[in-house]
LOLOBA-548220 format. One line per field, with one value per residue: residue in three letters; z, x, y of N, C-alpha, C in turn; residue number from 1. Coordinates in steps of 0.02 Angstrom, whole numbers, plus 50000, padded with zeros to 5 digits. Layout:
dotor <- Ala|...
n.pz <- Z|...
n.px <- X|...
n.py <- Y|...
ca.pz <- Z|...
ca.px <- X|...
ca.py <- Y|...
c.pz <- Z|...
c.px <- X|...
c.py <- Y|...
vodo <- NUM|...
***
This chain:
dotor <- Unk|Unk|Unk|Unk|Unk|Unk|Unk|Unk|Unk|Unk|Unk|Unk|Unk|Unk|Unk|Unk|Unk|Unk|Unk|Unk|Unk|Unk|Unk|Unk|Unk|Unk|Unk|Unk|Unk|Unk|Unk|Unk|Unk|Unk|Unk|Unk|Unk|Unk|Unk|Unk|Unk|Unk|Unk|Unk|Unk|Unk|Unk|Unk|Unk|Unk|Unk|Unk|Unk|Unk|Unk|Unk|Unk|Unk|Unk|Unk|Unk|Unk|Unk|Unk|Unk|Unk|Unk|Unk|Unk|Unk|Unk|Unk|Unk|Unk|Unk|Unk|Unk|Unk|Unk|Unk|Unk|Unk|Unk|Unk|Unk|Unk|Unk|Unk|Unk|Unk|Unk|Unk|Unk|Unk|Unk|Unk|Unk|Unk|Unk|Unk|Unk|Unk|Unk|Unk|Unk|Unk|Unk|Unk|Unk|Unk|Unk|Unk|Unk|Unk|Unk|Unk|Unk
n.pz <- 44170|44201|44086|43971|44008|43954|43810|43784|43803|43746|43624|43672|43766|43797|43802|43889|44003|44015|44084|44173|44258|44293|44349|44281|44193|44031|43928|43986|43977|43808|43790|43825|43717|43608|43638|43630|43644|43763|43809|43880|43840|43708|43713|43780|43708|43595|43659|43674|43550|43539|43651|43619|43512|43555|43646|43547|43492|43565|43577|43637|43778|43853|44005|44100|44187|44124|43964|44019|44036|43910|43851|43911|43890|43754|43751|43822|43930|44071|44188|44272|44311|44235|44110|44156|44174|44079|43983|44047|44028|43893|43854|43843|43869|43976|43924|44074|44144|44124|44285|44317|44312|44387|44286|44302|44389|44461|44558|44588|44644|44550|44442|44268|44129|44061|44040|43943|43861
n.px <- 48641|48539|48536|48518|48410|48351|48380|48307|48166|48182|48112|47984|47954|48035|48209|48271|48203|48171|48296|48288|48230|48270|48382|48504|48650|48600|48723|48789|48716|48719|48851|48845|48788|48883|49003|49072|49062|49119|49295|49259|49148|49152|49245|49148|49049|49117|49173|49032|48994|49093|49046|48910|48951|49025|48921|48800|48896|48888|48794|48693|48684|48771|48793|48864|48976|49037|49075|49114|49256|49282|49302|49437|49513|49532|49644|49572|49590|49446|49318|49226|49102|49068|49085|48942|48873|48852|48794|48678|48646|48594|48515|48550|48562|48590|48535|48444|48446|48344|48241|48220|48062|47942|47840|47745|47644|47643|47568|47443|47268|47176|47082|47176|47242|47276|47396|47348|47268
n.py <- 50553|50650|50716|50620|50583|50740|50750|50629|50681|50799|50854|50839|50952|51114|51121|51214|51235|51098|51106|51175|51141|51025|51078|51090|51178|51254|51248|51153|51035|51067|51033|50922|50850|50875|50812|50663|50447|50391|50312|50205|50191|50131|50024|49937|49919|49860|49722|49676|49643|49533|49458|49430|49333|49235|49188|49145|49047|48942|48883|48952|48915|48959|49048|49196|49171|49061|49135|49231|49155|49114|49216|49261|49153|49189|49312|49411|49529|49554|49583|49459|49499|49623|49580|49512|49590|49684|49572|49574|49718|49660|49607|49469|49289|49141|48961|48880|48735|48606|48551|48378|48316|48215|48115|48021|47935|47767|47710|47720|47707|47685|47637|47554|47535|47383|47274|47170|47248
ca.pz <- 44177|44174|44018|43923|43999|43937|43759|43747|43819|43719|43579|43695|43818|43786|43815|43935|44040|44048|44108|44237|44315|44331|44405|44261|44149|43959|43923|44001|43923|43732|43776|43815|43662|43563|43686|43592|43687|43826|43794|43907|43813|43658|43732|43812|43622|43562|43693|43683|43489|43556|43694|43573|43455|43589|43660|43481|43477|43633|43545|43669|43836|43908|44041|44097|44201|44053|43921|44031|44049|43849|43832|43972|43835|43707|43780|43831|44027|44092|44235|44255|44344|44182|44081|44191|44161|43981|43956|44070|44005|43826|43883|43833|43958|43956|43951|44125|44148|44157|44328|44333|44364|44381|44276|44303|44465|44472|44631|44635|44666|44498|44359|44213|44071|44075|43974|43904|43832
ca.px <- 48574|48482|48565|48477|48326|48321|48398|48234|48102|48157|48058|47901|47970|48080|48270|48288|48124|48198|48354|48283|48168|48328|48440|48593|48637|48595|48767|48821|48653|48729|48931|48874|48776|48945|49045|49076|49082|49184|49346|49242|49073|49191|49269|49085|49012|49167|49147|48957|48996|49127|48996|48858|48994|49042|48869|48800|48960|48909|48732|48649|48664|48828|48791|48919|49037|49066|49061|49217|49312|49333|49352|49483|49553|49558|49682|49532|49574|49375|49303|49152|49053|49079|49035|48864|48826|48850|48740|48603|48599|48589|48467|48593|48547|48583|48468|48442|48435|48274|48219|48183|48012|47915|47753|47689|47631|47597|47558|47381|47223|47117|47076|47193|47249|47316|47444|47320|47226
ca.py <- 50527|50709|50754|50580|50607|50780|50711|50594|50739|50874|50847|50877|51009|51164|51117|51266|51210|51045|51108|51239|51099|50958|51118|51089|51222|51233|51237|51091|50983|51048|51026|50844|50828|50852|50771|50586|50420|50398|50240|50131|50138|50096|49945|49895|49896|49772|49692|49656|49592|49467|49404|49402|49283|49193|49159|49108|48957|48893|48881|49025|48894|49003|49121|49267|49128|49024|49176|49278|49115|49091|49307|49251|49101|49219|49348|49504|49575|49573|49546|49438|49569|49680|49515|49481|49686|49696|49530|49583|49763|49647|49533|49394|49249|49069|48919|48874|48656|48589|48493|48328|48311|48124|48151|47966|47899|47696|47672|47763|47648|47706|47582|47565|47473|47330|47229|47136|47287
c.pz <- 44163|44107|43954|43934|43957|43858|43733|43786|43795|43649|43619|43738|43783|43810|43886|43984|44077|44098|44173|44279|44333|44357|44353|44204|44070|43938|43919|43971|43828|43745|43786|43764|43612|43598|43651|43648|43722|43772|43811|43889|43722|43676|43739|43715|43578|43598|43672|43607|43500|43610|43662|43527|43504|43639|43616|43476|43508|43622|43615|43736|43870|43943|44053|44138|44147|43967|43931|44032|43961|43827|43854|43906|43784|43718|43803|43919|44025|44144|44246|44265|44295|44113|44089|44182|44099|43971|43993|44037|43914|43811|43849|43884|43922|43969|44021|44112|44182|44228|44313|44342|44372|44362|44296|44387|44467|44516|44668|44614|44589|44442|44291|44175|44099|44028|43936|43836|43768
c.px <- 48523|48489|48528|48427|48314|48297|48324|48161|48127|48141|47973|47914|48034|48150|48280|48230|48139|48249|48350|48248|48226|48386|48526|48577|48619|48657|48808|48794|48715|48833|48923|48843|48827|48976|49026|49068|49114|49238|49300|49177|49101|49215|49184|49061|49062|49159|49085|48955|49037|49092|48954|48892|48994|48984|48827|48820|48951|48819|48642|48650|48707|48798|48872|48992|49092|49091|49142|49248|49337|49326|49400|49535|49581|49597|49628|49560|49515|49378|49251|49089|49023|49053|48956|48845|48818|48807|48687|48591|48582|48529|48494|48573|48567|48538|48505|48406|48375|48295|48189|48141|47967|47855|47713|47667|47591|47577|47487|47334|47155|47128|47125|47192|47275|47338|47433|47269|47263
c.py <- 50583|50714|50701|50616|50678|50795|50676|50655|50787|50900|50869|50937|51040|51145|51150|51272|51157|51065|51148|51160|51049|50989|51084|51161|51192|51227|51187|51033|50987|51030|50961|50815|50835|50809|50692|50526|50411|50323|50173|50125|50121|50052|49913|49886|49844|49732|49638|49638|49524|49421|49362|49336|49217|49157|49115|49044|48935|48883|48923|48985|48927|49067|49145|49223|49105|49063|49216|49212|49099|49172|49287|49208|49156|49283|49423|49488|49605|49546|49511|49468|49613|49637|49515|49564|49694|49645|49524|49653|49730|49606|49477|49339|49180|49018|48883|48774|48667|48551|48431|48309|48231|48147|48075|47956|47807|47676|47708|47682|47657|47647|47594|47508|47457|47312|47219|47174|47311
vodo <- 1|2|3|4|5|6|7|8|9|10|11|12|13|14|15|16|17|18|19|20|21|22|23|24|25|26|27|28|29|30|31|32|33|34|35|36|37|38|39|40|41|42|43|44|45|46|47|48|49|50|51|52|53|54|55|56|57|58|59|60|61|62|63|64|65|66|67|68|69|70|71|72|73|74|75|76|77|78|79|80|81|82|83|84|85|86|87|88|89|90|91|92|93|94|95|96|97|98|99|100|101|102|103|104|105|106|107|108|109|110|111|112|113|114|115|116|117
***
């Protein structure tokens, strides 16, 4: 978490400024700028193309229930938790059912048409 932040501020502040003021060394800031992705933000990015696919087919109304249960069909080990995290940090969402609502009301006392009109 220091090591982004310092990543996106050190274009305006000195590397070694940043790094004295968030208490890590410089060292450790550039060994994790080589340092590659981890396994599990390589699974999360396949992942988050097979959601996106599989949200798409279900014409964007599947939230993260319905989304892990056909990863689940198609042989992936996820959990839904890990589902509902990957498509909120994606802003993936599903449409949410309208309410019901009654827009008329016949039973007020005001002048209308009539049949005959």
């Amino acid at each position: 978490m220091k090591f982004g932040f310092i990543q996106t501020e050190k274009a305006t502040y000195p590397v070694r400024v940043l790094c004295r003021t968030l208490l890590v060394s410089t060292s450790g800031f550039y060994a994790w700028c080589r340092r590659g992705l981890s396994r599990r933000a390589h699974e999360d990015a396949a992942l988050i193309v097979e959601i996106r696919a599989a949200h798409a087919a279900s014409g964007k109304s599947y939230g993260s229930p319905r989304i892990h249960e056909d990863l689940k069909a198609d042989g992936q080990h996820i959990g839904r938790k890990r589902v509902a995290r990957l498509m909120r940090e994606e802003g993936i969402e599903g449409q949410r059912k309208r309410r019901f609502r009654v827009t008329t009301d016949s039973r007020h006392s005001l002048p209308g048409r009539s049949e005959s009109d």
